[in-house]
N, C-alpha and C positions, 0 to 999 in steps of 0.2 A: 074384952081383952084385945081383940081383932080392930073395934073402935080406934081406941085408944092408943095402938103401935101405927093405925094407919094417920091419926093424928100428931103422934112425933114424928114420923119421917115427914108431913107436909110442912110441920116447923122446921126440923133440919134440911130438908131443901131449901125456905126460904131466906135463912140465913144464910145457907151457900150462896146463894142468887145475891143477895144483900155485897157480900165479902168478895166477889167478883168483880156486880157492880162497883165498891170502893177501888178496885183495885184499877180496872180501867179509867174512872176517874182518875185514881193519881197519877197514871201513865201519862194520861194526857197532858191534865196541867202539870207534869214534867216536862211533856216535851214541849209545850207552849212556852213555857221558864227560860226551858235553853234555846227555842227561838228569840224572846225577845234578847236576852242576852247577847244573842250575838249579833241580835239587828244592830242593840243598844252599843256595838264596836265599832264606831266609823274610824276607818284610815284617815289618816291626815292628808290632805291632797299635796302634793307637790308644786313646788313652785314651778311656772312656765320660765321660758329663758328671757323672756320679756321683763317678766319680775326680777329676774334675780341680774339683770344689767341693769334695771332701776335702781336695786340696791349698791352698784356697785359705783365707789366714789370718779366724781369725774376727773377726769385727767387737769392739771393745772395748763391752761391758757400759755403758751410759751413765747416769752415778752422779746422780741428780735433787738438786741443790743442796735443803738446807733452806729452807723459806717464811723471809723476814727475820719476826719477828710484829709486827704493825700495830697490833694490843690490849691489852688486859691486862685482868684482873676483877677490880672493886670491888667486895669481900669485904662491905661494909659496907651494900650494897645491891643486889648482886650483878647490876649493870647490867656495859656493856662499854664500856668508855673506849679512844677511840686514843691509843697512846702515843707519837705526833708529828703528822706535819701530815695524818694518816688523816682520811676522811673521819668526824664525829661522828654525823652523822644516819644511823644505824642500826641495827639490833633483830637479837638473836642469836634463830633460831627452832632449836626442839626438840620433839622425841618422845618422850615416856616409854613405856613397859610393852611396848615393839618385840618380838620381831614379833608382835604374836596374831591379829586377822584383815586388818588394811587397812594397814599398814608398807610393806608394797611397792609397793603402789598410792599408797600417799603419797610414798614415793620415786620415784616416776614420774612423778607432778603438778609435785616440786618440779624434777626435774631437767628437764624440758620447758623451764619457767617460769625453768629458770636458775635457785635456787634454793637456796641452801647449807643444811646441818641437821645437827645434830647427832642422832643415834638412839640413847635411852636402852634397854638389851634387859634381860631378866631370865631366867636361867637353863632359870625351869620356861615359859618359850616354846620353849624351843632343845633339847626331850626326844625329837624326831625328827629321822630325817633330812632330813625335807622340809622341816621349820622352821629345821635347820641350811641347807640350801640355800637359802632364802628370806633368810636374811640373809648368804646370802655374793654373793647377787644384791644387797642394796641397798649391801652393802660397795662391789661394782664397779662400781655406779654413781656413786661417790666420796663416798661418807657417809660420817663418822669414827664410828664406832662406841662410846658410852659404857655406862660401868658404872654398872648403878643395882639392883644383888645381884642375888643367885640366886635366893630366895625371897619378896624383895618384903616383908618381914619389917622391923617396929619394932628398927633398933638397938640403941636403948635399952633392949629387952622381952629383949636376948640375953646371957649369955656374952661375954666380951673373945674364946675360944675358938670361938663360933657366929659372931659378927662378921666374924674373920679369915677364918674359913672361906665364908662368904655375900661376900667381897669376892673374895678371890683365888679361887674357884670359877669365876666368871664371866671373872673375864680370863685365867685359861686357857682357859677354852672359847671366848671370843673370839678368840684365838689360836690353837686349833687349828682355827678355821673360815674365821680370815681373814689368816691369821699375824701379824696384828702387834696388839698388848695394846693394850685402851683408852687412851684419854690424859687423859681426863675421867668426875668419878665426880659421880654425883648421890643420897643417898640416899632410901628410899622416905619420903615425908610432909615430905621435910626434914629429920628427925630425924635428928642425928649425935651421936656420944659423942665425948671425947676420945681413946678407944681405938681409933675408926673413922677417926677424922682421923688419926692416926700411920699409920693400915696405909695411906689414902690418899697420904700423902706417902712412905712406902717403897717404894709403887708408881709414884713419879712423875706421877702424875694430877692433875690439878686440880679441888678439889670447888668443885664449883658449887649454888646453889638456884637460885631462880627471880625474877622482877618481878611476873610477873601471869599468869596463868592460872583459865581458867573452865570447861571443857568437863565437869568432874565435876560441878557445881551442875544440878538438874533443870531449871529455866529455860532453860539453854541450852543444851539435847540436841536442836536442830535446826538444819541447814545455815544457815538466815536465822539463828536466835538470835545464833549463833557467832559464824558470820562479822559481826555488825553489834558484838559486844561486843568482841571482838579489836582490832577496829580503830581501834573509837571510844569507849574505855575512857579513863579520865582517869590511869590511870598509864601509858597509852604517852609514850617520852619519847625522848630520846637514848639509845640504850644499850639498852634496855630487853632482858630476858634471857625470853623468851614461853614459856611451859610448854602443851604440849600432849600428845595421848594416841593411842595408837592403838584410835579410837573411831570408830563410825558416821558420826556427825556429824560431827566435826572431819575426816574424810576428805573427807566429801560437800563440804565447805564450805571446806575448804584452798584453791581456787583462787582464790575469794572475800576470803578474809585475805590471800594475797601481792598480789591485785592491791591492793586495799585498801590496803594499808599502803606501796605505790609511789605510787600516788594521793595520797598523802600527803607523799612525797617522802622516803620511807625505805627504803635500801637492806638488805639480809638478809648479815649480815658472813660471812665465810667463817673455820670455825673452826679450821682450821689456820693462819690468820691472829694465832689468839690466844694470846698468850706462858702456857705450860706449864713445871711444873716441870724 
C-alpha cells in the first residue's frame, strides 16, 4: 500500500514539474513574441532639411524686362537727345583705352557718385588674367562695356580683313569675360571706314564719337587742369557725349568733373537708357 502511494506522489510530482516546465516555456516565447513585435515597429525616419528643400519647387528665374530707351544719338553731332519727355539737360560720360591702370578706380568713383559710363576697352588691355578680372569687376558694377578694337589701330591704315578682325576680336573677349557682347563701338581717333561701319551694324552696336574731350592735350594733364576744362568748356551743352581716358589725371580729377557738371544742373544719362540697334 506504502508502495504504491509513494508511487503516485512520484507521478503527481512529475506532472507538476512537466506543467511548470510548460508554463515557463510559454512565458518565454511570449516574451520573445512581444520582442520581436516591437523590433518588427520601425519609426519612419524623418526627412533631413536637405531633403525637404529638394522637394521644395524652385523659384521661377526672374526675367528683367528691357530698359523702354529714353535716347537716341545724333550721328550728326553725336550729342544725346531724349526721345520724349526725358529729361534734355544731360551729358553722356565715357572711358576710352579701359582697363590699363585707373578703370577701376574710376569705376568706383563714378559708382559711389551714382554715376552712369560707358567703358571703352581695347583687347591688348585684357592679355591677362588679372586684366580680364579687372574688367569683369567694373562689368559688375553695372558698366556697359564698349568696343573701341583690339589693337587701338587706325582703321583706315588696315585691311577690310584687319578691321573685321580688330572688331569682332574684342567682342568676343568681351563676351567671354562678361557674357554679353558690347552694344556700343567707338573707333580709335574717330576714324571709321565704310567697311568698319557695316561690321558695326552686323554687330548691332552703335558707333558713336565724341562732343569734346581734352585729357590727351599736355595743358591739361592735371587733376585742377581737367577737372576746370571739362566742366567749363564752351562746347558742354545738352546732350553733350564727354570723351575721357584711363589716365592719371582724368582719374585724380573724375570726382571734380561729376560734381562739376551737377553743379551745373546736369545729369550723367544712363546708357542702357540709349536706343541701340
Amino acid at each position: 500500500m506504502r508502495k504504491r502511494a509513494a508511487i503516485l506522489t512520484s507521478l503527481l510530482l512529475l506532472v507538476g514539474c512537466q506543467t511548470d516546465q510548460e508554463t515557463e516555456q510559454n512565458t518565454i516565447i511570449d516574451e520573445v513574441e512581444d520582442r520581436e513585435t516591437e523590433e518588427s515597429i520601425v519609426e519612419e525616419p524623418t526627412e533631413s532639411a536637405e531633403e525637404k528643400l529638394d522637394e521644395v519647387e524652385p523659384t521661377e528665374e526672374v526675367v528683367q524686362e528691357p530698359i523702354e530707351p529714353q535716347y537716341k544719338l545724333n550721328e550728326s553731332n553725336w550729342s544725346i537727345e531724349p526721345i520724349s519727355d526725358a529729361n534734355p539737360q544731360v551729358v553722356l560720360l565715357t572711358i576710352d583705352d579701359a582697363p590699363d591702370q585707373h578703370a577701376l578706380d574710376m569705376a568706383k568713383t563714378l559708382k559711389a557718385m551714382n554715376a552712369p559710363a560707358i567703358f571703352f576697352v581695347n583687347g591688348h588691355f585684357l592679355d591677362t588674367p588679372e586684366e580680364k578680372q579687372i574688367l569683369k569687376e567694373i562689368y559688375d558694377l553695372g558698366f556697359p562695356i564698349g568696343n573701341h578694337t583690339y589693337s587701338h589701330s587706325n582703321l583706315k591704315d588696315l585691311s577690310e580683313e584687319k578691321q573685321r578682325e580688330e572688331i569682332i576680336s574684342i567682342s568676343d573677349l568681351v563676351e567671354e569675360i562678361t557674357g554679353e557682347r558690347p552694344k556700343f563701338f567707338r573707333a580709335p581717333f574717330g576714324s571709321n571706314t565704310e567697311y568698319s561701319k557695316s561690321v558695326v551694324a552686323e554687330e548691332k552696336m552703335l558707333l558713336m564719337n565724341w562732343t569734346y574731350g581734352y585729357d590727351w592735350e599736355k595743358e591739361y594733364q592735371t587733376k585742377e587742369a581737367i577737372a576746370d576744362i571739362m566742366v567749363n568748356t564752351p562746347y558742354l551743352n545738352h546732350g553733350a557725349n564727354l570723351l575721357m581716358h584711363d589716365r592719371t589725371w582724368t582719374n585724380e580729377g573724375l570726382e571734380d568733373i561729376v560734381q562739376g557738371l551737377r553743379d551745373k544742373g546736369y545729369e550723367m544719362v544712363d546708357p542702357n537708357e540709349i536706343q541701340t540697334p
